[in-house]
Backbone as a printed PyTorch tensor [residue, N CA C, xyz], in Angstrom:
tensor([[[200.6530, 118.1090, -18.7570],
         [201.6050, 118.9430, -18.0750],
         [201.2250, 120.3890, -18.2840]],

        [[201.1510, 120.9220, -17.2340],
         [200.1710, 122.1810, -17.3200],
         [201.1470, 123.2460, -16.5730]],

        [[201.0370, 123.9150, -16.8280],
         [202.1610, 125.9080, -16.4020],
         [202.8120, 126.4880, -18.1420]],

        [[203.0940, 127.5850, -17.5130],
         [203.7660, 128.4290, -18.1470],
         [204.9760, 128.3540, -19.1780]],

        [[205.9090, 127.0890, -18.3720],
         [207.1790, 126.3390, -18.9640],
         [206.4130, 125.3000, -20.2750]],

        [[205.3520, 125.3710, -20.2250],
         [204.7080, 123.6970, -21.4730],
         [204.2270, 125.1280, -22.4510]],

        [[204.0080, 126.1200, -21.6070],
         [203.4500, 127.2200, -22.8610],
         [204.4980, 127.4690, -23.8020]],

        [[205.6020, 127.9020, -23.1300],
         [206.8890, 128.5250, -23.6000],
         [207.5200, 127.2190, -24.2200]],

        [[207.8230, 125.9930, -24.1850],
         [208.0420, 125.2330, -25.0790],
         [207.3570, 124.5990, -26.1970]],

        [[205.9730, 124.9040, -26.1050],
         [205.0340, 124.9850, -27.2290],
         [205.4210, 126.4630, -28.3050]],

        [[205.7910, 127.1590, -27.4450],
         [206.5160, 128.5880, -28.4580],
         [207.8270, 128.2340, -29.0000]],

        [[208.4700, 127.3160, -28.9110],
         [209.7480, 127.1460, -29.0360],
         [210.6140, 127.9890, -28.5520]],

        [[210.5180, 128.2400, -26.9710],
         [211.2030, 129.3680, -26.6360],
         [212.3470, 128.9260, -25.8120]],

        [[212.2730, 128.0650, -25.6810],
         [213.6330, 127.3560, -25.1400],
         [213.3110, 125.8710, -24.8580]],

        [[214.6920, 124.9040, -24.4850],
         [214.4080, 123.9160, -23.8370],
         [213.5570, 123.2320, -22.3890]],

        [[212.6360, 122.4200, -22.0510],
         [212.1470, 122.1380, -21.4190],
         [212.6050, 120.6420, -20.8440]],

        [[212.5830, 120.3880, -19.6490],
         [212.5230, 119.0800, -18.6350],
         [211.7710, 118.6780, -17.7770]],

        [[211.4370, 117.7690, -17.7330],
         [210.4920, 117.1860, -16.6830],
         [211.6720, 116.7980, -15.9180]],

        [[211.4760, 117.0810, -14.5080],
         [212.1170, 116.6610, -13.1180],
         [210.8780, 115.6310, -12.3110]],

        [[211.7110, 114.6500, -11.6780],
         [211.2800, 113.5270, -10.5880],
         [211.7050, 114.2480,  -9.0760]],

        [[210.8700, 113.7430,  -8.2000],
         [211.2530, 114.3270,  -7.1430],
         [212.3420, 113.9820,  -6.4080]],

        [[213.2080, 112.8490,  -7.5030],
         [214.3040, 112.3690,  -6.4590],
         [215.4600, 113.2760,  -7.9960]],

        [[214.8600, 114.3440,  -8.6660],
         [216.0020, 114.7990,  -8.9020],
         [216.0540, 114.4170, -10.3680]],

        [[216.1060, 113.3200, -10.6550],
         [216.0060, 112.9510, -11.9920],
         [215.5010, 114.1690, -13.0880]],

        [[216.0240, 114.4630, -14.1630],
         [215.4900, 115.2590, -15.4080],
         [215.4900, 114.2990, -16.9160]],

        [[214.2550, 114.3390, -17.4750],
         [214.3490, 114.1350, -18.5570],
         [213.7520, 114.8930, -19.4760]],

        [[214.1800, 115.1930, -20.9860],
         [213.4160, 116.3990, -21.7970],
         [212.0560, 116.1850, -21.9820]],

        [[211.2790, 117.1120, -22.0740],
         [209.9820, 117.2530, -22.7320],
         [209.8220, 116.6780, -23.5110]],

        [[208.9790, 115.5620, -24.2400],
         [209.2630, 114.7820, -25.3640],
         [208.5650, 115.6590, -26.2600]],

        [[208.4410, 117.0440, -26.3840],
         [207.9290, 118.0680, -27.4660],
         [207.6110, 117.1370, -28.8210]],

        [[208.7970, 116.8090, -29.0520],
         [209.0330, 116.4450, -30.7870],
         [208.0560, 115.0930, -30.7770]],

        [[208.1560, 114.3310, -30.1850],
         [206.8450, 113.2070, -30.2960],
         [205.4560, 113.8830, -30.3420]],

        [[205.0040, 114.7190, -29.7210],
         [203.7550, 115.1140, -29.5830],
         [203.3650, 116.5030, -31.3240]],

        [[204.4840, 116.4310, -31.9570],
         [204.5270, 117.3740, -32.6520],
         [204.0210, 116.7520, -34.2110]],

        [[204.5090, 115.8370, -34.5520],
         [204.6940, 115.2850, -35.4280],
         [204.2800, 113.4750, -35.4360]],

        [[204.0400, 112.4520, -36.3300],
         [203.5970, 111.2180, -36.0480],
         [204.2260, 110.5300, -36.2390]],

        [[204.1000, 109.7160, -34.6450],
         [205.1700, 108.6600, -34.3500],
         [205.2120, 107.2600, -34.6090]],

        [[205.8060, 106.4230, -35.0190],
         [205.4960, 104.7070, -34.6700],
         [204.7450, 104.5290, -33.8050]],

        [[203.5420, 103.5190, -34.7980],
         [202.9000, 103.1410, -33.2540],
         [201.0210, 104.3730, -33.2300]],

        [[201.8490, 105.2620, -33.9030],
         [200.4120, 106.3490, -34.0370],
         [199.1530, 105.6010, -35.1300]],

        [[199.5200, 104.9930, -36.3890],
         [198.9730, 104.2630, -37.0710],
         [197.5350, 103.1960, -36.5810]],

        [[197.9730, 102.4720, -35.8930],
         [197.3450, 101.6350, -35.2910],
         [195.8360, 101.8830, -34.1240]],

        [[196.4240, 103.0530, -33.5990],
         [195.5880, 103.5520, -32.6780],
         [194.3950, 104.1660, -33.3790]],

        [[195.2930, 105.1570, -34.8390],
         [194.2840, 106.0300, -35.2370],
         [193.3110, 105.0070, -35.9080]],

        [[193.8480, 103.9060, -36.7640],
         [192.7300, 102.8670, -37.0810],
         [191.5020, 102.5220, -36.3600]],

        [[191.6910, 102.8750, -35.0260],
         [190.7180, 102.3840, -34.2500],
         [189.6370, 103.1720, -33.8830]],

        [[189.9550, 103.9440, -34.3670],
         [189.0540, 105.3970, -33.7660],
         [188.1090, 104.7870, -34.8200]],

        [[186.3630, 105.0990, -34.4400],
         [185.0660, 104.9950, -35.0300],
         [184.2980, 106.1320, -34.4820]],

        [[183.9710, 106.9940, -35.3880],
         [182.8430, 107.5660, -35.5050],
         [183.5210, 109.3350, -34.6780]],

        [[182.7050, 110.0510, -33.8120],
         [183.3680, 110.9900, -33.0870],
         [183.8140, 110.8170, -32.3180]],

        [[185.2240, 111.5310, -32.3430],
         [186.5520, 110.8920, -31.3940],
         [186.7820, 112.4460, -30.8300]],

        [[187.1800, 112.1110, -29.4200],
         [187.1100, 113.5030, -28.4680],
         [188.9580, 113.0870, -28.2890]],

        [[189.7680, 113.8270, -28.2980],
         [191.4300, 113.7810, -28.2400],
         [191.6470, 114.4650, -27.0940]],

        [[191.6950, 113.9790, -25.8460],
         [191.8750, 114.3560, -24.4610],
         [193.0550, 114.7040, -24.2710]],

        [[193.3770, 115.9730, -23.8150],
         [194.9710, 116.2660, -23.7610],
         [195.4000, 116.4780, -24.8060]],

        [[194.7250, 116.8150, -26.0570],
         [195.3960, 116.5280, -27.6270],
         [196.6460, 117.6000, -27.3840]],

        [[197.4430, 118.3440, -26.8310],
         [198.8190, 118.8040, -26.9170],
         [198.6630, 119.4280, -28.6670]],

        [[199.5060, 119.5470, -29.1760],
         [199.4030, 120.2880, -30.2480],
         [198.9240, 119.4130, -31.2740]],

        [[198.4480, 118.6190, -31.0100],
         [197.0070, 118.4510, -32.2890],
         [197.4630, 117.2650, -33.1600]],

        [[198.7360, 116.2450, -33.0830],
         [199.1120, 115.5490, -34.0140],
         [197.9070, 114.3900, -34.7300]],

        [[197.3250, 114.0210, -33.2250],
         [196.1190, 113.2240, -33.5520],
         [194.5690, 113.4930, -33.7720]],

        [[195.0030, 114.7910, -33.3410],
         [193.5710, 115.1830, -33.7030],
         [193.4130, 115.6310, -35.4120]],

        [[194.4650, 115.8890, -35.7280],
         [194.5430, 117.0990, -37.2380],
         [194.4690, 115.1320, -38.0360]],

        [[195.2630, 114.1180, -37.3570],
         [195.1650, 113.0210, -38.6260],
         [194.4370, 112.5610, -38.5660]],

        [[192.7410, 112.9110, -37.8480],
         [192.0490, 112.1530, -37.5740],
         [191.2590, 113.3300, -38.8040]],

        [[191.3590, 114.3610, -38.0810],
         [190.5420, 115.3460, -39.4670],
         [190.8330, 115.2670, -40.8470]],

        [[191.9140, 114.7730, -41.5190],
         [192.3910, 114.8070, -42.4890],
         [191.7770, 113.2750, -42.4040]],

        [[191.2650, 112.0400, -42.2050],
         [190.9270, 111.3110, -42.5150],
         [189.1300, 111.2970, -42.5290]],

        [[189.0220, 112.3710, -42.4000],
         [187.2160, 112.4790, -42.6090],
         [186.9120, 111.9620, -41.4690]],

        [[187.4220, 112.0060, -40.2410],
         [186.2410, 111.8440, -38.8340],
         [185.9940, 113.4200, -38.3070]],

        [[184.5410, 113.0360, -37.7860],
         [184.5080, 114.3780, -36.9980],
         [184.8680, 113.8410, -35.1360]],

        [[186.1860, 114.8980, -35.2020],
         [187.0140, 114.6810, -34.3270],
         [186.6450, 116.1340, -33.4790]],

        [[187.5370, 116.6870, -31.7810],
         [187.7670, 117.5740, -31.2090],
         [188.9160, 117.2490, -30.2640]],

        [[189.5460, 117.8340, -30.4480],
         [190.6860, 118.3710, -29.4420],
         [190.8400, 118.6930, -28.4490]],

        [[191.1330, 118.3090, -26.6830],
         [190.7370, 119.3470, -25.9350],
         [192.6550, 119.2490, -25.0930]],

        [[192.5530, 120.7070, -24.4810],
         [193.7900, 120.5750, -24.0910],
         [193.6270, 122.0790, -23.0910]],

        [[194.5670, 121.3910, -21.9030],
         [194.5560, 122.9600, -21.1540],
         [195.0810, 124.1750, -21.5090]],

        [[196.0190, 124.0980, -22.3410],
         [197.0990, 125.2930, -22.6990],
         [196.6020, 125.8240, -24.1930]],

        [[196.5940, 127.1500, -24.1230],
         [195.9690, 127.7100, -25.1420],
         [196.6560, 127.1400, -26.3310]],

        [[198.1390, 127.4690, -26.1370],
         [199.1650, 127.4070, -27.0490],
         [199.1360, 126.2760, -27.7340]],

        [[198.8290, 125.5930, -27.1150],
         [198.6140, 124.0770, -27.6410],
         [197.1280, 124.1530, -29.0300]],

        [[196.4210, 124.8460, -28.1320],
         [195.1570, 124.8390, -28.8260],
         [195.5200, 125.9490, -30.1620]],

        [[196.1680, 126.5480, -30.3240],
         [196.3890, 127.1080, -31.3200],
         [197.3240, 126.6940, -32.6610]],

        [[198.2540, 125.7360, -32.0990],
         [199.4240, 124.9000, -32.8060],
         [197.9610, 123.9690, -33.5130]],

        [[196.7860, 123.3190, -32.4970],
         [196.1300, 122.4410, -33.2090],
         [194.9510, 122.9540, -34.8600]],

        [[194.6000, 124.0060, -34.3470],
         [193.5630, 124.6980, -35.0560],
         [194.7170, 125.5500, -36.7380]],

        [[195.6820, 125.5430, -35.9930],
         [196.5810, 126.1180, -37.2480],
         [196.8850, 125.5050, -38.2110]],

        [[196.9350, 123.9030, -37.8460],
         [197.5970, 122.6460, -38.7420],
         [196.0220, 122.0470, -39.1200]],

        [[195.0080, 122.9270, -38.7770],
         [193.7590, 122.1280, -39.6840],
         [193.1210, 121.5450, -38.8440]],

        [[193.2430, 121.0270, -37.6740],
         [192.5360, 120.2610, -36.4140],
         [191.5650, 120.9010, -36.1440]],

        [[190.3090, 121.3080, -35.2510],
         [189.1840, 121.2820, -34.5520],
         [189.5800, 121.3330, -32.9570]],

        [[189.7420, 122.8190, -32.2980],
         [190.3220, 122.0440, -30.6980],
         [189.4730, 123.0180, -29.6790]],

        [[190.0710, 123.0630, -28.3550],
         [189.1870, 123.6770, -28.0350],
         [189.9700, 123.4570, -26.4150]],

        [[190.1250, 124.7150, -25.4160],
         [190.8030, 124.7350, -24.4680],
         [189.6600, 124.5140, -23.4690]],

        [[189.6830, 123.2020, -22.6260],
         [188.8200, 122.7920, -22.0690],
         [189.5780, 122.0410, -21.0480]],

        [[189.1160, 121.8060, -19.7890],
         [189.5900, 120.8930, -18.6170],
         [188.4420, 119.5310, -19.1170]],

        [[189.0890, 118.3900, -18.8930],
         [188.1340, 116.9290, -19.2790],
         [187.1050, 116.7000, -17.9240]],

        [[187.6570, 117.4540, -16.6320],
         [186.9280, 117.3810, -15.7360],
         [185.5110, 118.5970, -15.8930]],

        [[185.4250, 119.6030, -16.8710],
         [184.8540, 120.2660, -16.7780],
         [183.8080, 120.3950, -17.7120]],

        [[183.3320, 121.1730, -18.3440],
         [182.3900, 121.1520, -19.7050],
         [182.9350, 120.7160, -20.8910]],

        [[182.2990, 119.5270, -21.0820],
         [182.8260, 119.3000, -22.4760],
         [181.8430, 119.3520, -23.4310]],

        [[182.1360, 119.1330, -24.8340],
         [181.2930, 119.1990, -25.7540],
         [180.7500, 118.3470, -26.3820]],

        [[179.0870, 117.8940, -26.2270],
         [179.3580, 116.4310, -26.8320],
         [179.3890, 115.7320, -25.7990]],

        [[179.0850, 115.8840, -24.9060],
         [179.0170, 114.8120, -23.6550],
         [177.7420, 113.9030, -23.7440]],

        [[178.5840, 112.5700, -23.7290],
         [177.5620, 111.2350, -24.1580],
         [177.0730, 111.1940, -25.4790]],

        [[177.9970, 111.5550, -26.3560],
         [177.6070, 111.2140, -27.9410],
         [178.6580, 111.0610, -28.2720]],

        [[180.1800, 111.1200, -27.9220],
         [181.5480, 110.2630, -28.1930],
         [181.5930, 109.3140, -28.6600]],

        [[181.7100, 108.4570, -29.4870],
         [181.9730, 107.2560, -29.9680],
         [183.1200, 107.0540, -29.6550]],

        [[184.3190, 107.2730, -30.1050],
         [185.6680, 107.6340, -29.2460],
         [186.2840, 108.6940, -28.3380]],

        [[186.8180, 108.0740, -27.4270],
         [187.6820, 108.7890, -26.5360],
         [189.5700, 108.6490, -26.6520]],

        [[190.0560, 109.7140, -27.1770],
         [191.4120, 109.6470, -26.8140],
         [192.4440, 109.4900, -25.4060]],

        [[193.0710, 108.8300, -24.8870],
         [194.0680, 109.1520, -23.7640],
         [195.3140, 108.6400, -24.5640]],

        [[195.9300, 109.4260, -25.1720],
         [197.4700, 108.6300, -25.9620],
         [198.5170, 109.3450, -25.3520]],

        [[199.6420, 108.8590, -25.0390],
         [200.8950, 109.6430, -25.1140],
         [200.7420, 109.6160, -23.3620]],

        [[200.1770, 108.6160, -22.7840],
         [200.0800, 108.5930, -21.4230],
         [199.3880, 109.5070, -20.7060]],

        [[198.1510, 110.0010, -21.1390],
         [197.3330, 111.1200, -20.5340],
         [196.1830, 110.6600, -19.5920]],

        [[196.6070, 108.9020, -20.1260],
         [195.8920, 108.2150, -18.2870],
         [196.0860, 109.2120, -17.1490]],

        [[197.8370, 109.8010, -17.1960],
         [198.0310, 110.5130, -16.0290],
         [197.9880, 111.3990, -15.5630]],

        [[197.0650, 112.3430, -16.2470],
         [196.4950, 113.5210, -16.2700],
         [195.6320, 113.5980, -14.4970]],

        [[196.0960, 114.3320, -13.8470],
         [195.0000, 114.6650, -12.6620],
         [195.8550, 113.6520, -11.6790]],

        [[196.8090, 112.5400, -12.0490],
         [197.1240, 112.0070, -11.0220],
         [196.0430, 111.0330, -10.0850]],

        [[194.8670, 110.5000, -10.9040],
         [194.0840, 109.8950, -10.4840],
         [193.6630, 109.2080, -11.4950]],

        [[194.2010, 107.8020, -12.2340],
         [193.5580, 107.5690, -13.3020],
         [192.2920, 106.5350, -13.0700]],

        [[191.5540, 106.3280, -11.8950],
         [190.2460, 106.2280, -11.4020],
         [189.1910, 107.0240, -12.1530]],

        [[189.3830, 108.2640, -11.6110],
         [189.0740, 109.2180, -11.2520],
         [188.5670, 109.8880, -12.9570]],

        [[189.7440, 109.6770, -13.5740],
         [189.8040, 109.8950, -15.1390],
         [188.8680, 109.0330, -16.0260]],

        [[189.0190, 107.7650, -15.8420],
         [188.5930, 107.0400, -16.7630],
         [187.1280, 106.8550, -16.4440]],

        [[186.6160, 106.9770, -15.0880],
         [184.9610, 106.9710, -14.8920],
         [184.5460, 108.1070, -15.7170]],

        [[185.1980, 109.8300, -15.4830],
         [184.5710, 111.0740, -16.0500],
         [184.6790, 110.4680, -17.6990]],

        [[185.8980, 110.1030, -17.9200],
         [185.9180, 109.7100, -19.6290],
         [184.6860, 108.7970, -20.0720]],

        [[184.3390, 107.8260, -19.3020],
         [183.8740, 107.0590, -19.1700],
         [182.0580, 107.5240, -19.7430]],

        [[181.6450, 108.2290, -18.9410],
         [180.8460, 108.8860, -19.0780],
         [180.4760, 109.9690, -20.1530]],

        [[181.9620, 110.5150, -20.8920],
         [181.1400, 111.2160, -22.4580],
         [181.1120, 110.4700, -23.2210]],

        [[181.5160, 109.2860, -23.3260],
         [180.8880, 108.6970, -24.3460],
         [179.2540, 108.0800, -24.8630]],

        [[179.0770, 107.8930, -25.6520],
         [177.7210, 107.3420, -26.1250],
         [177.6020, 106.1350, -25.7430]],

        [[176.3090, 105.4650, -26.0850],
         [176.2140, 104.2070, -25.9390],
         [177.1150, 102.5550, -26.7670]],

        [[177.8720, 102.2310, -26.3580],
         [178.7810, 101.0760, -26.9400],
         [179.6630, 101.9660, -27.3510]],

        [[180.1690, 103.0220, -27.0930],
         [181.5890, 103.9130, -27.5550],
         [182.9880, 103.1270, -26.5970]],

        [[183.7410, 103.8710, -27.0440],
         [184.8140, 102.8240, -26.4370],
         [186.0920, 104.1010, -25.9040]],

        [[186.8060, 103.7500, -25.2800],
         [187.9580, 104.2800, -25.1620],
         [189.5110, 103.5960, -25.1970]],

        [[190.1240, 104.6210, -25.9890],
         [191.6150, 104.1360, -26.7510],
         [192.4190, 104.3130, -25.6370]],

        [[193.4650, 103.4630, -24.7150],
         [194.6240, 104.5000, -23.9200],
         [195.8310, 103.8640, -24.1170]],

        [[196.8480, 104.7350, -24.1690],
         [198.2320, 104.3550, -24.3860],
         [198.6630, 103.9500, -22.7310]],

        [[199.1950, 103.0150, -22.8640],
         [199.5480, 102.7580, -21.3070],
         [201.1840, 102.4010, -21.0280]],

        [[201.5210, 101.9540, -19.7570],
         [203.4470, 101.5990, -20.1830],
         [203.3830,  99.7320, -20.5010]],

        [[204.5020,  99.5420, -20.7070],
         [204.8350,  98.3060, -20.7290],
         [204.8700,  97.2560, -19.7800]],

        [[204.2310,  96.0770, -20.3300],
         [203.9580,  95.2480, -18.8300],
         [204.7790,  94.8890, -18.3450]],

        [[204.7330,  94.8400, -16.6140],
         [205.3430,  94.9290, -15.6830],
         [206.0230,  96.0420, -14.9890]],

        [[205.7460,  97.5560, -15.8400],
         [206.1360,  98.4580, -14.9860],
         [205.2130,  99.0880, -14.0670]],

        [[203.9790,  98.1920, -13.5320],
         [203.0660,  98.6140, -12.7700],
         [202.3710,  99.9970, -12.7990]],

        [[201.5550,  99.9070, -11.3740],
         [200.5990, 100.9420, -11.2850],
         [201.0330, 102.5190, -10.4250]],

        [[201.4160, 103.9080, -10.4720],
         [202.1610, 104.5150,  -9.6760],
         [201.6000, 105.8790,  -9.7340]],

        [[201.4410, 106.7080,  -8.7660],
         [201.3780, 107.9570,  -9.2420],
         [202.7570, 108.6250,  -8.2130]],

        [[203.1210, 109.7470,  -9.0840],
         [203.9930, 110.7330,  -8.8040],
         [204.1640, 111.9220,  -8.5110]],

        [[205.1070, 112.9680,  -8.2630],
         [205.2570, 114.2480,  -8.5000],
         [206.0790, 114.4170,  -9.3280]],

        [[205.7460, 115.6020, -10.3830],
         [206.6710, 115.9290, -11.6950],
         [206.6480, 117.6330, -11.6490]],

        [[207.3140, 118.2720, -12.4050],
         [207.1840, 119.9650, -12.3240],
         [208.2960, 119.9310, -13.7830]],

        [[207.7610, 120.9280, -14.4030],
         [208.7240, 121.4980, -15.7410],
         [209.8140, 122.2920, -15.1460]],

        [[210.7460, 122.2230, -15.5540],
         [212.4430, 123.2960, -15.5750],
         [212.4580, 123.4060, -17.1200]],

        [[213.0070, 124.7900, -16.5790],
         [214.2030, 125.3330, -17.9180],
         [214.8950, 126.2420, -17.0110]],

        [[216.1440, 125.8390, -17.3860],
         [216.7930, 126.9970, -17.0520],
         [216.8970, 127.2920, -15.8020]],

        [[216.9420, 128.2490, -14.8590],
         [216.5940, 128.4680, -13.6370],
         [214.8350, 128.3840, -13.3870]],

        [[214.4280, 128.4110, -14.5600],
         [212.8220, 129.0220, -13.8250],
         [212.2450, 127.1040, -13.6200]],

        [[211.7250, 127.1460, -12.6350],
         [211.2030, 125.8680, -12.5440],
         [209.4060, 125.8360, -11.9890]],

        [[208.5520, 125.3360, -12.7420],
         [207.3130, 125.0370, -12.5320],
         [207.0860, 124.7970, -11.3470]],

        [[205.9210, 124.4950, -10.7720],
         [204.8360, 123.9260,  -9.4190],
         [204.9790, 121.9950,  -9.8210]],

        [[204.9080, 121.5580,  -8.4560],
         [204.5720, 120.3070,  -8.6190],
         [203.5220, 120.0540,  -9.0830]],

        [[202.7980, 119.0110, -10.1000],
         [201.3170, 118.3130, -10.0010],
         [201.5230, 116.7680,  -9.9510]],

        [[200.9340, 116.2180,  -9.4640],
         [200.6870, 114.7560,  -9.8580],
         [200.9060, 113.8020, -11.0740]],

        [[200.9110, 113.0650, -11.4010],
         [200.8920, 112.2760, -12.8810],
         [201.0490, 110.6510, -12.4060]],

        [[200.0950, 110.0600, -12.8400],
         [199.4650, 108.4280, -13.1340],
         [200.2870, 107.6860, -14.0250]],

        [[200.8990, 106.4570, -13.5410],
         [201.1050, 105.9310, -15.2170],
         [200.5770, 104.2090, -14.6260]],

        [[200.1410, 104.3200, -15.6630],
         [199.3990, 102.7890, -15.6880],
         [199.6860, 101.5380, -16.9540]],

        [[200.4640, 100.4290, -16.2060],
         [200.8840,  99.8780, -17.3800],
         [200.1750,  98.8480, -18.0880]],

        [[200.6540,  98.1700, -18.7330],
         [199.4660,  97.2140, -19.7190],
         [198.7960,  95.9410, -18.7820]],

        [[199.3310,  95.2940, -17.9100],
         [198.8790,  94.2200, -17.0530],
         [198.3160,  95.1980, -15.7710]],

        [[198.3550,  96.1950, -15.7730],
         [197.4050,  96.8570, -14.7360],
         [195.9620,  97.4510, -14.9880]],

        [[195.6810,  97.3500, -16.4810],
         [194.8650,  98.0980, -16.8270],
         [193.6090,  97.7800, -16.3880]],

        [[193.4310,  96.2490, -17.0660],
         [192.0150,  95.3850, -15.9340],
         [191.9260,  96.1830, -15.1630]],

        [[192.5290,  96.0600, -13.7700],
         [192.2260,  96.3520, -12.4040],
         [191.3230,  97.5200, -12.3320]],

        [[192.7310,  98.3060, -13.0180],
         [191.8420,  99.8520, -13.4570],
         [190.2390,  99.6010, -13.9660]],

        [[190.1000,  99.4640, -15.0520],
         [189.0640,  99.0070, -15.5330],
         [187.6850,  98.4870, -15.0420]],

        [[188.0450,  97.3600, -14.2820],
         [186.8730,  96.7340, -13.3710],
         [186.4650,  98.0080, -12.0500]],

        [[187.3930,  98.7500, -11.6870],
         [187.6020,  99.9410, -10.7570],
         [186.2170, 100.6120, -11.4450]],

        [[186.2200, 100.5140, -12.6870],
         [185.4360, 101.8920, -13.1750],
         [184.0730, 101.3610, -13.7330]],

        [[184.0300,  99.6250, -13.7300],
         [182.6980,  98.9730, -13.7240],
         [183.1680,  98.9420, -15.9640]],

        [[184.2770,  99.2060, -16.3230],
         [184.1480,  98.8560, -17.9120],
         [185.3000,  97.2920, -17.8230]],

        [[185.1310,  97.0240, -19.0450],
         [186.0760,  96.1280, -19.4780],
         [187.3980,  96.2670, -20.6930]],

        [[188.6180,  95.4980, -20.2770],
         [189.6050,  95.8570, -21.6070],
         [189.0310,  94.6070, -22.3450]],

        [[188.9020,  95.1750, -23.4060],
         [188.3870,  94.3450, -25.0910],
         [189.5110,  94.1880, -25.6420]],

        [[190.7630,  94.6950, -26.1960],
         [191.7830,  94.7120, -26.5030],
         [192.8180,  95.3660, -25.9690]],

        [[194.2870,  94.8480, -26.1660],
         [195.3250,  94.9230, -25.8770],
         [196.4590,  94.7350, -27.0610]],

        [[197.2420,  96.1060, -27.4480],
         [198.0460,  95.5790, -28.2360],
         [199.2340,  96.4760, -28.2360]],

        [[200.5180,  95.7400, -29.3460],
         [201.4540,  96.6410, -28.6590],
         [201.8940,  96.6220, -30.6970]],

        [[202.6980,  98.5820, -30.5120],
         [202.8050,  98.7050, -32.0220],
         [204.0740,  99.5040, -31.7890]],

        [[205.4930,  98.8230, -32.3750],
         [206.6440, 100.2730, -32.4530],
         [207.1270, 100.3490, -31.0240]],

        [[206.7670,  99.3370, -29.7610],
         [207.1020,  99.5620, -28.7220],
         [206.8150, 100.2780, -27.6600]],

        [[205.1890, 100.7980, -27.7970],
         [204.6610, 101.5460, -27.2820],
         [203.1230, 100.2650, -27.1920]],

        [[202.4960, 100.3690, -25.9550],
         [201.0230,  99.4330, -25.5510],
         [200.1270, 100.0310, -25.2360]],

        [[198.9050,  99.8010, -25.5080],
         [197.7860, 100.1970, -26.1700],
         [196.8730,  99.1690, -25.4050]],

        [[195.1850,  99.9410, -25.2190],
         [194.1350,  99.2130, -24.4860],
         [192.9610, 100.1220, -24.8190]],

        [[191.9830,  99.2070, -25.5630],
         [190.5840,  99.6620, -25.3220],
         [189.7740,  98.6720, -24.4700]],

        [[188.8000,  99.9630, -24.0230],
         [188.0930,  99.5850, -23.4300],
         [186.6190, 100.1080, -23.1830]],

        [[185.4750,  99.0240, -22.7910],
         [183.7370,  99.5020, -23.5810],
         [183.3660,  98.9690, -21.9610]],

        [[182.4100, 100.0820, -21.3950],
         [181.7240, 100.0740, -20.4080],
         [180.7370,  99.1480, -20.1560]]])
């Protein structure tokens, strides 16, 4: 989630909402992305070797991946973000995943957690480019929804207050959709699991 409103609630400068285009508001889940949630455990187990944290938001997984002796990186559009990560000890770095990254094709891991499949609103589109920094037999981690809430993309925009964000897109892809996805991008899901109520999928090209 990218504008000005994700900056300013990374400042703690007021409350933030995500709006649906039929109107719907729900809060920013700030406080999940801040701190480690149920369910974070499991994923981070899985990480081997250098792990790239796509979207890392303020750094929760990237900083527990550093504090566990991997060499990890962070990437995230919003500075603010990138500064919350590098402050708490993380490694980050304000980068688009579509654009230069660092380390391209020597990844051993790839992050998408916290639903950042839906980043770009094309999670095709995502998981081939992801697809591609990794190394040889590297894998990628993604948090996905719960099965049976299918495959969808949307329009979303941040509010606070009167001031309200630009539309962008956003993907969500749930656990019995992921295959599809997958074979889409020529990789395979190797595992599937679910921790704390939140589902989980790797997958090796």
């Amino acid at each position: 989630m990218i504008g000005e409103l994700y900056e300013e609630a990374l400042r703690g400068r007021g409350p933030v909402e995500i709006e649906h285009a039929d109107g719907r508001r729900r809060p920013l889940p700030l406080q999940d992305w801040l701190s480690a949630r149920p369910g974070d455990g499991g994923l981070l187990d899985r990480c081997r070797g250098a792990t790239l944290d796509v979207g890392s938001g303020p750094g929760r997984l990237t900083v527990a991946l550093a504090r566990r002796g991997l060499p990890v990186l962070g990437i995230d559009l919003a500075p603010a973000a990138v500064a919350l990560t590098t402050a708490a000890g993380g490694p980050a770095l304000c980068r688009d995943v579509f654009g230069r990254v660092p380390g391209t094709g020597r990844w051993r891991t790839v992050l998408l957690a916290d639903g950042n499949i839906g980043i770009g609103g094309d999670p095709t589109a995502l998981l081939r480019r992801v697809l591609a920094l990794l190394a040889p037999g590297g894998r990628v981690l993604i948090e996905v929804g719960p099965p049976g809430t299918g495959a969808r993309v949307e329009p979303l925009r941040l509010r606070s207050g009167p001031s309200v964000g630009e539309w962008f897109p956003w993907a969500h892809v749930s656990a019995d959709a992921a295959a599809a996805l997958a074979a889409a991008c020529a990789a395979t899901v190797t595992e599937l699991w679910e921790e704390a109520g939140r589902w989980f999928v790797a997958l090796h090209s």
